[in-house]
C-alpha positions as a Markdown table, in Angstrom:
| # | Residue | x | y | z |
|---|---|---|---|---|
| 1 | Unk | 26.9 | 8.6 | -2.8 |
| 2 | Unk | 23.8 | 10.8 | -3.7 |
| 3 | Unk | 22.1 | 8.7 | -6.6 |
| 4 | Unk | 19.4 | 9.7 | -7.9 |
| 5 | Unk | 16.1 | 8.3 | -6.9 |
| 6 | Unk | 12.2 | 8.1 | -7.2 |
| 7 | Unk | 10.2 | 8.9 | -4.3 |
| 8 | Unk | 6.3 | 7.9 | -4.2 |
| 9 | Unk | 4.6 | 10.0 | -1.7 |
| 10 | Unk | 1.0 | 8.9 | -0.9 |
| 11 | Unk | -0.3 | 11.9 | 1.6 |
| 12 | Unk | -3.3 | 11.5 | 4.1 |
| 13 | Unk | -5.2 | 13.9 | 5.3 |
| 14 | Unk | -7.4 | 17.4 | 4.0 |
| 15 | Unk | -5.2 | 17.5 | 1.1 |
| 16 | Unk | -7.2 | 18.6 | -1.6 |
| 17 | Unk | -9.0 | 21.7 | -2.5 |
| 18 | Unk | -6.5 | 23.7 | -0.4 |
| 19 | Unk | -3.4 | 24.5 | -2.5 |
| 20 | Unk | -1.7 | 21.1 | -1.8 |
| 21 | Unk | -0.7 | 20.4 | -5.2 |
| 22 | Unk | 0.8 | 23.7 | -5.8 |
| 23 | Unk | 2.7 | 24.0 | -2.9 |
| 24 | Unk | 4.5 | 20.9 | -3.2 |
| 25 | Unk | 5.1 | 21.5 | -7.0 |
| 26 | Unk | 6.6 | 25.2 | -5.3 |
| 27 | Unk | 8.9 | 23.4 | -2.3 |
| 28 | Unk | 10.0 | 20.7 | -5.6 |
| 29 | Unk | 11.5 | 23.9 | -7.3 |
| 30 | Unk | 12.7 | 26.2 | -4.1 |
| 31 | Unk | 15.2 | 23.0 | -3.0 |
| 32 | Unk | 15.7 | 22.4 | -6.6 |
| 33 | Unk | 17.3 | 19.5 | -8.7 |
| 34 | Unk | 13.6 | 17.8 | -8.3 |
| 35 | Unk | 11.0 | 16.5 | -11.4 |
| 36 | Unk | 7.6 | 14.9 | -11.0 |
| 37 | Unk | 4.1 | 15.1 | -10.4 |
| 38 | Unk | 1.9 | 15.9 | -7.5 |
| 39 | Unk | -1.6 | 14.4 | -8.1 |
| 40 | Unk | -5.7 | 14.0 | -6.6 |
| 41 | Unk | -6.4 | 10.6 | -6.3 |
| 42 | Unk | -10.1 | 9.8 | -5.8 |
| 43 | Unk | -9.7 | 8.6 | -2.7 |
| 44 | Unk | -9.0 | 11.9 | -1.0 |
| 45 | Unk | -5.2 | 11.4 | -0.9 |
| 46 | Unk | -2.6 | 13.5 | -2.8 |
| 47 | Unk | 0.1 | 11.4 | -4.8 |
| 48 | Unk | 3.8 | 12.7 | -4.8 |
| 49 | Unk | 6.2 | 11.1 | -7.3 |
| 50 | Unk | 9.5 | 13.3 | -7.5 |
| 51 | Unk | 12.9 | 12.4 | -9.2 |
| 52 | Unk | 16.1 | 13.5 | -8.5 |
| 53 | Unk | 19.2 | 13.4 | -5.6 |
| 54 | Unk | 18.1 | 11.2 | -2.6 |
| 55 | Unk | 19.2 | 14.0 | -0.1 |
| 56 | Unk | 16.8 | 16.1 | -2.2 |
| 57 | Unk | 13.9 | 14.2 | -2.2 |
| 58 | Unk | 14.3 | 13.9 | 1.0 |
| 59 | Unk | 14.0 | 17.2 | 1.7 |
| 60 | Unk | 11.2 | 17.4 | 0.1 |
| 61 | Unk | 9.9 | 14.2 | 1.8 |
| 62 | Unk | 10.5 | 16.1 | 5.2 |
| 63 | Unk | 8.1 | 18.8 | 4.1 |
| 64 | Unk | 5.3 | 16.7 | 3.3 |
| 65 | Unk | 5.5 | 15.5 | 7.0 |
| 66 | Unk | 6.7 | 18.6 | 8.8 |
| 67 | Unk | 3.5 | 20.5 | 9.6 |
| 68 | Unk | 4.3 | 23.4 | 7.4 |
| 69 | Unk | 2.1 | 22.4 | 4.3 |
| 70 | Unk | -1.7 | 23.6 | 3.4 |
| 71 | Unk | -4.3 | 22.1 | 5.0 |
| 72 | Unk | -4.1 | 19.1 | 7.1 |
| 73 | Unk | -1.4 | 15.8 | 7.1 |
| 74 | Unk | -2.8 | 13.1 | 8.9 |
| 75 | Unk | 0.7 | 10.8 | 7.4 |
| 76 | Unk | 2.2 | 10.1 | 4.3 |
| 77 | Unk | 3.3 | 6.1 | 2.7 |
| 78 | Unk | 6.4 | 6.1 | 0.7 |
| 79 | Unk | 7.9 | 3.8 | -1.5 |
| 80 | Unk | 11.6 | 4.3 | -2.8 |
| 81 | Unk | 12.6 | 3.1 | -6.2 |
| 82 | Unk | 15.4 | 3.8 | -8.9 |
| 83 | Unk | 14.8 | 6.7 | -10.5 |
| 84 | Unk | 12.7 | 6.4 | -14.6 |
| 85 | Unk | 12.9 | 9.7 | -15.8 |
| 86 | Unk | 10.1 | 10.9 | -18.0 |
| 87 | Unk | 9.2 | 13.9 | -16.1 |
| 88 | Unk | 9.7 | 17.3 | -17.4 |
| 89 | Unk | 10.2 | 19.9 | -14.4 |
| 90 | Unk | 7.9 | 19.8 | -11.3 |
| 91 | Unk | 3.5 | 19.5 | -12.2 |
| 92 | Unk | 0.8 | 19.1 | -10.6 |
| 93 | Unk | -1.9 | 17.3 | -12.1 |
């Protein structure tokens, strides 16, 4: 069963001031089926939340790791949690 879900991505690494945001806001919308919110935390870290199909999410959750994202991942914390709704497409913030 593919229920949907909320992923919490918490992303390490030179993360901001590189087009992070806005290429994880483009990856949400190329696999599709995705809302949430990729955010700048003060602490230097990029927060992820995205809603939608588990197999989705993690999809995108792959990309965050893989290599193939702006700037530098040094790791990424995630928390899974029943998905809340409340978002409205894919935003960065």
């Amino acid at each position: 069963m593919n229920e949907d879900v909320r992923l919490t991505a918490w992303v390490r690494g030179r993360v901001q001031g590189v087009g992070f945001r806005w290429y994880t806001r483009a990856k949400a919308k190329e696999i599709g089926g995705l809302s949430g919110v990729a955010r700048n935390l003060a602490d230097g870290r990029v927060q992820v939340v995205a809603e939608g199909p588990r197999d989705r999410a993690e999809r995108l959750l792959e990309w965050l790791r893989g290599g193939d994202t702006p700037g530098r991942v040094d790791g990424v914390t995630e928390i899974w949690d029943t998905s809340r709704g409340g978002f409205e497409g894919f935003q960065e913030d």
